[in-house]
N, CA, C and O atoms as a GROMACS GRO file, in nm:
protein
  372
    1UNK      N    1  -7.049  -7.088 -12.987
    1UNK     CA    2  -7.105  -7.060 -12.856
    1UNK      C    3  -7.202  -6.943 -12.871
    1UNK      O    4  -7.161  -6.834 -12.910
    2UNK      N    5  -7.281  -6.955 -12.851
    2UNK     CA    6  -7.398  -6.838 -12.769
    2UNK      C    7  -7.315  -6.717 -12.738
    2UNK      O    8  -7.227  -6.716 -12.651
    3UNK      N    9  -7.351  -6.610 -12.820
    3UNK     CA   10  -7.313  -6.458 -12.728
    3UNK      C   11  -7.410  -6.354 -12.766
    3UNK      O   12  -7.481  -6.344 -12.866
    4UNK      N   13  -7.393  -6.271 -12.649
    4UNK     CA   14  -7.469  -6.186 -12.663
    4UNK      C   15  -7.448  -6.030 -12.751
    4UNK      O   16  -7.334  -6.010 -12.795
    5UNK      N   17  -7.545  -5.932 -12.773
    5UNK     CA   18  -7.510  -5.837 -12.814
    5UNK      C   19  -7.341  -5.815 -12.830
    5UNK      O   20  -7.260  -5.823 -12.923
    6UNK      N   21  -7.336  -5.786 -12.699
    6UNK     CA   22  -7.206  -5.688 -12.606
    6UNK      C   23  -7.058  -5.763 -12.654
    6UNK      O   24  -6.942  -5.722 -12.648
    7UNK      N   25  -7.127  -5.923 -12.716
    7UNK     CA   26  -6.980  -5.998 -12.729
    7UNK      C   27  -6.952  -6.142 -12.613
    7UNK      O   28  -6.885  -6.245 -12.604
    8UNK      N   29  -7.063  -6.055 -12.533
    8UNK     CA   30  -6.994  -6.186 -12.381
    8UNK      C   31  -7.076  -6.312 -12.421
    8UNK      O   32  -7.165  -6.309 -12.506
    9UNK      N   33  -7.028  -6.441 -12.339
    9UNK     CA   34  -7.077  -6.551 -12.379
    9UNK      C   35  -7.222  -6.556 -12.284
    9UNK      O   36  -7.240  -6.464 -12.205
   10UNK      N   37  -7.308  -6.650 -12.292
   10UNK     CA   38  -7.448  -6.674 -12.184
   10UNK      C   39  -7.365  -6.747 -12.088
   10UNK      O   40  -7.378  -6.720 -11.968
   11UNK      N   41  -7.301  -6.815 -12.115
   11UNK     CA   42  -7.234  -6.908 -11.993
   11UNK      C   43  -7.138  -6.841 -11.908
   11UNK      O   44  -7.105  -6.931 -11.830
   12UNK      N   45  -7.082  -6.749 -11.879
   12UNK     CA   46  -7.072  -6.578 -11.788
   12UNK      C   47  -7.175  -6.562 -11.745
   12UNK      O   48  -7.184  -6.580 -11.624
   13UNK      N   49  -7.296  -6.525 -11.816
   13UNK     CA   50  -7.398  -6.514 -11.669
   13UNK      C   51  -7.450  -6.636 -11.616
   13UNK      O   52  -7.504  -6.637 -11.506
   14UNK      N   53  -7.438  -6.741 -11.687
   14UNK     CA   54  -7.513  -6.849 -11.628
   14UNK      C   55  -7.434  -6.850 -11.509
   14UNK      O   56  -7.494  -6.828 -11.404
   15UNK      N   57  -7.247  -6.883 -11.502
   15UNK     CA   58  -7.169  -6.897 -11.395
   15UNK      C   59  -7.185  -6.803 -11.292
   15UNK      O   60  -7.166  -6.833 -11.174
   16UNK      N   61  -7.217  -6.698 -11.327
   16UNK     CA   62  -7.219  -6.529 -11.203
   16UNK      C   63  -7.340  -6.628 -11.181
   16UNK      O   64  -7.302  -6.709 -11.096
   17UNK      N   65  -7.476  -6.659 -11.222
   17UNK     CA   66  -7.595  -6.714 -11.167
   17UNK      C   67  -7.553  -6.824 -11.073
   17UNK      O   68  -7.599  -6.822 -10.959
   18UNK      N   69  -7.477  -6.912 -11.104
   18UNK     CA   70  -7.473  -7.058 -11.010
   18UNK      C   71  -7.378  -7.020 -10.911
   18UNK      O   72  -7.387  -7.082 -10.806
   19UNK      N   73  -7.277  -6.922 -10.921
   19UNK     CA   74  -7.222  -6.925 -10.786
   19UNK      C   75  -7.340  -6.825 -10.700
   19UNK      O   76  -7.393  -6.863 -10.595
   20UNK      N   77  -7.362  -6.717 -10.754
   20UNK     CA   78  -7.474  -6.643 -10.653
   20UNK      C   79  -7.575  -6.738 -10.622
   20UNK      O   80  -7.604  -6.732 -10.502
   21UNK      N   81  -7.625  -6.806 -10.672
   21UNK     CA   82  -7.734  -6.929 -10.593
   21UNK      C   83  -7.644  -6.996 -10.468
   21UNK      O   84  -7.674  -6.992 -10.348
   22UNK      N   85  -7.517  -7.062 -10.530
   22UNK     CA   86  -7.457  -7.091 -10.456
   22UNK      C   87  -7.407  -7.068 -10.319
   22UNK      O   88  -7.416  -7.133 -10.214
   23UNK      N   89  -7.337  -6.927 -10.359
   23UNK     CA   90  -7.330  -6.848 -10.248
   23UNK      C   91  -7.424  -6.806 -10.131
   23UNK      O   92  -7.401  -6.799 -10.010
   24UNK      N   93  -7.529  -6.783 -10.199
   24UNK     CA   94  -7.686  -6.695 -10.105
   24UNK      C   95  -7.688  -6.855 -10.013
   24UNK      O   96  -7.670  -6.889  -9.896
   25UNK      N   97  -7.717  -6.916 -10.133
   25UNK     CA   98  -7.786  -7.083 -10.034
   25UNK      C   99  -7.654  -7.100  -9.895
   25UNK      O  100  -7.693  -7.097  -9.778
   26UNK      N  101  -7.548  -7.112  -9.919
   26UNK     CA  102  -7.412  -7.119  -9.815
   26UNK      C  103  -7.478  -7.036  -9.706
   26UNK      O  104  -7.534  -7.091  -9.611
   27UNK      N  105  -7.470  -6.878  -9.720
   27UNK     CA  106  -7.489  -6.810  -9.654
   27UNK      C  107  -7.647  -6.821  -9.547
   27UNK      O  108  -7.673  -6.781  -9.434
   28UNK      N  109  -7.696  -6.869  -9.614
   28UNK     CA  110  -7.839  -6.897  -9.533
   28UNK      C  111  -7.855  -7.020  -9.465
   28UNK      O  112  -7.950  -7.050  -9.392
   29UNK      N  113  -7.719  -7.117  -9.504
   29UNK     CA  114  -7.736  -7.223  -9.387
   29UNK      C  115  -7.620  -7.206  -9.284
   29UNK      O  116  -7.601  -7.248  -9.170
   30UNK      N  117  -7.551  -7.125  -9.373
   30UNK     CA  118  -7.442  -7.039  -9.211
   30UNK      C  119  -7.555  -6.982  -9.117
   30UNK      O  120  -7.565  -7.032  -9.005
   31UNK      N  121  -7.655  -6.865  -9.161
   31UNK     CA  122  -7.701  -6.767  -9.089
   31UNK      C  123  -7.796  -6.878  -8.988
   31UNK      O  124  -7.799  -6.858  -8.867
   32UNK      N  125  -7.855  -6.971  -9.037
   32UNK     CA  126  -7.909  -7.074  -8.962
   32UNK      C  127  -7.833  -7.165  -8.864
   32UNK      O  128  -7.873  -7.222  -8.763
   33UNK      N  129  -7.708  -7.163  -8.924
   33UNK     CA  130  -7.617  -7.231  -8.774
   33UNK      C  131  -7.642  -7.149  -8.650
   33UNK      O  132  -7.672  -7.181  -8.535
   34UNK      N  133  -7.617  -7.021  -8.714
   34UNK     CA  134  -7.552  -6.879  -8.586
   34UNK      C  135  -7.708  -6.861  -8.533
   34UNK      O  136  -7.732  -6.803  -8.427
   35UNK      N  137  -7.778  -6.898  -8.590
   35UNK     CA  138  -7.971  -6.838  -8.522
   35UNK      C  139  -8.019  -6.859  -8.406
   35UNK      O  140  -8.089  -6.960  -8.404
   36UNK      N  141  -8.010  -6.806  -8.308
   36UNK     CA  142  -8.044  -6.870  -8.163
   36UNK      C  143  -8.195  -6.935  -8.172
   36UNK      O  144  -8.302  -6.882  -8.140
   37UNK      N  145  -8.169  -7.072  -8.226
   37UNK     CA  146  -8.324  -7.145  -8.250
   37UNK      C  147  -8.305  -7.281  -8.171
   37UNK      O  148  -8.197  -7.282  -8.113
   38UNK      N  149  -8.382  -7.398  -8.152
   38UNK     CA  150  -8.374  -7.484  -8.106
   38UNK      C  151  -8.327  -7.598  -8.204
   38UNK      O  152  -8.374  -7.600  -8.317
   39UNK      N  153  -8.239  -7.690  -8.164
   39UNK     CA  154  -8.198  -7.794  -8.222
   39UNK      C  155  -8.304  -7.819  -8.315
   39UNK      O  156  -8.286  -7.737  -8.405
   40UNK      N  157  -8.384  -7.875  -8.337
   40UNK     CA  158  -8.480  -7.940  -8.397
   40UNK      C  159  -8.526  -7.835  -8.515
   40UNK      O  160  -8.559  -7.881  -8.624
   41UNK      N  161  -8.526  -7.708  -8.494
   41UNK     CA  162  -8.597  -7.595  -8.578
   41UNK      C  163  -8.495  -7.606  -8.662
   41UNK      O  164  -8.521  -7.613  -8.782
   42UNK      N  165  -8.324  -7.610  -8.605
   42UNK     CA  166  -8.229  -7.555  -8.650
   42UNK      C  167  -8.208  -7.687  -8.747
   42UNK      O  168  -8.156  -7.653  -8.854
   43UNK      N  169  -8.232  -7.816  -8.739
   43UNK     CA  170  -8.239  -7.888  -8.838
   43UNK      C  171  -8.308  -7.934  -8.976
   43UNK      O  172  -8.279  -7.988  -9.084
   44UNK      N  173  -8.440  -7.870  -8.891
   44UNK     CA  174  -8.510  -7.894  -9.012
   44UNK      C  175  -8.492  -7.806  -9.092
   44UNK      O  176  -8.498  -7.850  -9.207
   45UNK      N  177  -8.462  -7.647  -9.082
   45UNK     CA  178  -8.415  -7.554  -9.169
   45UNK      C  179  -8.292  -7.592  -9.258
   45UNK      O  180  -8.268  -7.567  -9.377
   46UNK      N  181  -8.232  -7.651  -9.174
   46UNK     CA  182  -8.096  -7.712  -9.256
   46UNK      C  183  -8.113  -7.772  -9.372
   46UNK      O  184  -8.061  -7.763  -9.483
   47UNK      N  185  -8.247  -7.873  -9.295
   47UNK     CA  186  -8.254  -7.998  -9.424
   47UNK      C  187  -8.331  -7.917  -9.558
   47UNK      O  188  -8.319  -7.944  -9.677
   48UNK      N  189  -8.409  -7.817  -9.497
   48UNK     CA  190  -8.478  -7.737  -9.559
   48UNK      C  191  -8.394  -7.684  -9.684
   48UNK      O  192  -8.445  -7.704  -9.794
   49UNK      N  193  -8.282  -7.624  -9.679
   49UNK     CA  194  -8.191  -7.561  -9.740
   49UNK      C  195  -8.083  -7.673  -9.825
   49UNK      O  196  -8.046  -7.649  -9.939
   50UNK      N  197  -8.055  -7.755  -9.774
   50UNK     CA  198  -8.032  -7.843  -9.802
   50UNK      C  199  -8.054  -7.891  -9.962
   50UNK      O  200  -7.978  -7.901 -10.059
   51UNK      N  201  -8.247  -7.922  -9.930
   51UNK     CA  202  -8.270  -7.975 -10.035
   51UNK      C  203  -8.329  -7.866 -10.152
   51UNK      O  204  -8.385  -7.881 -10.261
   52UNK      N  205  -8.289  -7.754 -10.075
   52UNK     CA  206  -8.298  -7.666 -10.197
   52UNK      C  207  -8.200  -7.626 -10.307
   52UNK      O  208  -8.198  -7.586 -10.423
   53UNK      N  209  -8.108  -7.666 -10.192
   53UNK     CA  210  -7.964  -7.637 -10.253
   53UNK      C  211  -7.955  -7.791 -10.350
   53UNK      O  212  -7.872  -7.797 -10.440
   54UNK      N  213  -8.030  -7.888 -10.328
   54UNK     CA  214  -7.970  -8.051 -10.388
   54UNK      C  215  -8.061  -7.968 -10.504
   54UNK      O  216  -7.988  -7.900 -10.575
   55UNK      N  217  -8.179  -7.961 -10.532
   55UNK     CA  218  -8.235  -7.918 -10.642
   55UNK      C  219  -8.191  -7.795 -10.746
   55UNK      O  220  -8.190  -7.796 -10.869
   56UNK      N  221  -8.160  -7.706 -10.669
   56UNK     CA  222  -8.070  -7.612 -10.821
   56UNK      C  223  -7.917  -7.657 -10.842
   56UNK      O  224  -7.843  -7.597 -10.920
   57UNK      N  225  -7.880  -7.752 -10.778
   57UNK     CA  226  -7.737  -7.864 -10.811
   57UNK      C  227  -7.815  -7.929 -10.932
   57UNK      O  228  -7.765  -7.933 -11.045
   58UNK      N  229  -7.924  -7.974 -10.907
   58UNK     CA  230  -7.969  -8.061 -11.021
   58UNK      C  231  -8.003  -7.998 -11.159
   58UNK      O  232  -7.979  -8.053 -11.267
   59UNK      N  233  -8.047  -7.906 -11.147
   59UNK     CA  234  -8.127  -7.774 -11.230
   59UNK      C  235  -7.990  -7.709 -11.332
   59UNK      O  236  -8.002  -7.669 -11.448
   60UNK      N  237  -7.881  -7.714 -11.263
   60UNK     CA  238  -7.769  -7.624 -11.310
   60UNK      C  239  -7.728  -7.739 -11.378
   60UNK      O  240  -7.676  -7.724 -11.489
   61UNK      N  241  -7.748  -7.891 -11.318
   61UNK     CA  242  -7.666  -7.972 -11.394
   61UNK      C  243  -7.721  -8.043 -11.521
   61UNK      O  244  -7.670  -8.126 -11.596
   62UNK      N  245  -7.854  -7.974 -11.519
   62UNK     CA  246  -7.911  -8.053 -11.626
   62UNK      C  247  -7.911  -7.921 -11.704
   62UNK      O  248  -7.976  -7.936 -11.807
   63UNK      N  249  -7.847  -7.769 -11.689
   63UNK     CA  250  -7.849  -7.693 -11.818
   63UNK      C  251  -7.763  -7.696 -11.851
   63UNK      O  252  -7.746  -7.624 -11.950
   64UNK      N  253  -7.629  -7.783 -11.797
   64UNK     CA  254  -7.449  -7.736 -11.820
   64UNK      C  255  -7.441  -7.887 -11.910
   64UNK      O  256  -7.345  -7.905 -11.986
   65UNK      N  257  -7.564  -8.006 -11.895
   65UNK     CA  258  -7.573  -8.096 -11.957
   65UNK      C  259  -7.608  -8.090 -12.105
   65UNK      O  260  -7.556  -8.137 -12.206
   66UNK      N  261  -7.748  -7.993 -12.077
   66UNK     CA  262  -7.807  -7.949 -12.210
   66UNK      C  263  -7.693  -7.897 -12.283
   66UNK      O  264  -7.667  -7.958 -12.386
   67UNK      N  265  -7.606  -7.783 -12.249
   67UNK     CA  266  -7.541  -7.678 -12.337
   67UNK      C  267  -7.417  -7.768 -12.370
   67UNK      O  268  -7.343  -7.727 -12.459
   68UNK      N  269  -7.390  -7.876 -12.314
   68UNK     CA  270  -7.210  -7.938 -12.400
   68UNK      C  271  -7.313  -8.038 -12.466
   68UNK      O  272  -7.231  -8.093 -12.539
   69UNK      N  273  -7.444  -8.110 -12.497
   69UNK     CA  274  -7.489  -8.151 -12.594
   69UNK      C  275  -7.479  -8.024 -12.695
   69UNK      O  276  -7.432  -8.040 -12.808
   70UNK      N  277  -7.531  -7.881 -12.644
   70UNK     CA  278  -7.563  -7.826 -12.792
   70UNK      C  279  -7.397  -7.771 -12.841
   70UNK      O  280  -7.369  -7.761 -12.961
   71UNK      N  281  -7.325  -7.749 -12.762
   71UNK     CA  282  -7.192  -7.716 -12.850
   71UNK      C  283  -7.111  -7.860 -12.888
   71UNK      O  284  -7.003  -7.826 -12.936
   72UNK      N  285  -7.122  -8.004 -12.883
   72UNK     CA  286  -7.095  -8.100 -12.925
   72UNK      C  287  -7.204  -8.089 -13.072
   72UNK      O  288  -7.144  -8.113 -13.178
   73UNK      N  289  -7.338  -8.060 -13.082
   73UNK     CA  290  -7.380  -8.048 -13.171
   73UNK      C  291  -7.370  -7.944 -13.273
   73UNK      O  292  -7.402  -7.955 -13.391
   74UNK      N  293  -7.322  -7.838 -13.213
   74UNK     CA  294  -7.270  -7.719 -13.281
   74UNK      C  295  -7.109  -7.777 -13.398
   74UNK      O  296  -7.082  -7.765 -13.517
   75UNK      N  297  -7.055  -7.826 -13.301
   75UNK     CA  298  -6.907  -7.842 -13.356
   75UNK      C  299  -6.920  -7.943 -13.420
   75UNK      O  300  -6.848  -7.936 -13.520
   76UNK      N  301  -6.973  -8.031 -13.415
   76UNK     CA  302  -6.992  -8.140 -13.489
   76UNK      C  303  -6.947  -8.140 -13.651
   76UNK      O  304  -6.870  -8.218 -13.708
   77UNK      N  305  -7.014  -8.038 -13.700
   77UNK     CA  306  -6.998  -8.012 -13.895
   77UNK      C  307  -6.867  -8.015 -13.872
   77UNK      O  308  -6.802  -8.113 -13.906
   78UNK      N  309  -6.806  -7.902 -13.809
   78UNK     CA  310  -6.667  -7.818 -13.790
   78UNK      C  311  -6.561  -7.979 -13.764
   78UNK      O  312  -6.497  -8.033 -13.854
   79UNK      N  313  -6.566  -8.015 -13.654
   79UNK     CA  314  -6.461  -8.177 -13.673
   79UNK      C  315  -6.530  -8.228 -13.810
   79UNK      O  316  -6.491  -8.150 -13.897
   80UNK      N  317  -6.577  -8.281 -13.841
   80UNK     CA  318  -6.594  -8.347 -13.977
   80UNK      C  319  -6.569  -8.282 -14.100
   80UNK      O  320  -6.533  -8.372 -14.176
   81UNK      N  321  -6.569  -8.189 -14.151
   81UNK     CA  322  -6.534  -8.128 -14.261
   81UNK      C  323  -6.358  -8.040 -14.183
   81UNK      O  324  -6.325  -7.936 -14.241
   82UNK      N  325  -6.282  -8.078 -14.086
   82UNK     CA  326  -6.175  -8.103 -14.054
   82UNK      C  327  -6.135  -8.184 -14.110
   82UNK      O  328  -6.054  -8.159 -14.199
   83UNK      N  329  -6.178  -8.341 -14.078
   83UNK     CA  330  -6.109  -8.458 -14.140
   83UNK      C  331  -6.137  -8.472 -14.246
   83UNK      O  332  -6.061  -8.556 -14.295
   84UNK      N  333  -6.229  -8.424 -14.337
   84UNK     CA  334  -6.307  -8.506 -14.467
   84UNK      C  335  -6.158  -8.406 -14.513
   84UNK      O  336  -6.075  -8.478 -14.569
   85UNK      N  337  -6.110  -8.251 -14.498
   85UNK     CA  338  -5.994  -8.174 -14.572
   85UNK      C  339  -5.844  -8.292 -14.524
   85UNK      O  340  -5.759  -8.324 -14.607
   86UNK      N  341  -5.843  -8.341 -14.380
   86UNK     CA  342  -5.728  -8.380 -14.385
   86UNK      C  343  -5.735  -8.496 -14.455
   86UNK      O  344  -5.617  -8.528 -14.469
   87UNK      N  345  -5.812  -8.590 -14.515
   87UNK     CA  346  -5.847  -8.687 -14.588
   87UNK      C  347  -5.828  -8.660 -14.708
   87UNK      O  348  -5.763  -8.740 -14.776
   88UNK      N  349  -5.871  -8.562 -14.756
   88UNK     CA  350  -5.852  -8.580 -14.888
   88UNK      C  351  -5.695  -8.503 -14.964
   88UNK      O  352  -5.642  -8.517 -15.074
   89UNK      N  353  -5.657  -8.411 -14.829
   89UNK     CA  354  -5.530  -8.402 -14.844
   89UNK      C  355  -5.388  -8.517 -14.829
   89UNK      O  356  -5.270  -8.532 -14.863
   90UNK      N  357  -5.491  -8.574 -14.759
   90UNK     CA  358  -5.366  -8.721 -14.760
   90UNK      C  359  -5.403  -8.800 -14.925
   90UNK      O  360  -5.326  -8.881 -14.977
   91UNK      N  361  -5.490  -8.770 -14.966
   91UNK     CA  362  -5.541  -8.842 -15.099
   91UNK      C  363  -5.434  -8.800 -15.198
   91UNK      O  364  -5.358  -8.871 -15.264
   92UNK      N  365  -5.445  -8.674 -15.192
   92UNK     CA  366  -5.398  -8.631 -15.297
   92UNK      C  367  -5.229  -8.653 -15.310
   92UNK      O  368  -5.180  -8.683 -15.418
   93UNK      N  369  -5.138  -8.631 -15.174
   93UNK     CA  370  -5.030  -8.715 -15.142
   93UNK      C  371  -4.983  -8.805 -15.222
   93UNK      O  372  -4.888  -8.875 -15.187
   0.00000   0.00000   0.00000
């Protein structure tokens, strides 16, 4: 896995990152419920937020996609030269 200087992993800040997106976006279609605006304003802001919020859903899901390709590709050697030892320890058996 990816770490930084300090020891911590990137995927700690990535997570502090996706819930604070998360969170802020929540909070701004709460603050838009409570907004003394007109139905119609108050929807389209919604949808507004909405599809901002559908797009960094997508954004987060295509880096949490990227990163278990790269630690499936990371580990990859690591399982195989696992079995090639338990293999040839059964050989020798």
């Amino acid at each position: 896995m990816n770490e930084n200087a300090n020891g911590t992993s990137r995927s700690t800040g990535r997570s502090a990152a996706v819930g604070f997106l998360i969170g802020a976006t929540l909070g701004a279609g709460i603050a838009l419920l409570l907004a003394p605006r007109s139905g119609k304003q108050s929807r389209r802001r919604i949808a507004e937020a909405g599809g901002r919020l559908g797009n960094a859903a997508r954004s987060q899901f295509g880096k949490a996609r990227d990163l278990g390709n790269d630690l499936k590709r990371d580990v990859a050697p690591a399982v195989q030269a696992g079995r090639d030892h338990r293999e040839n320890r059964r050989d020798r058996s």
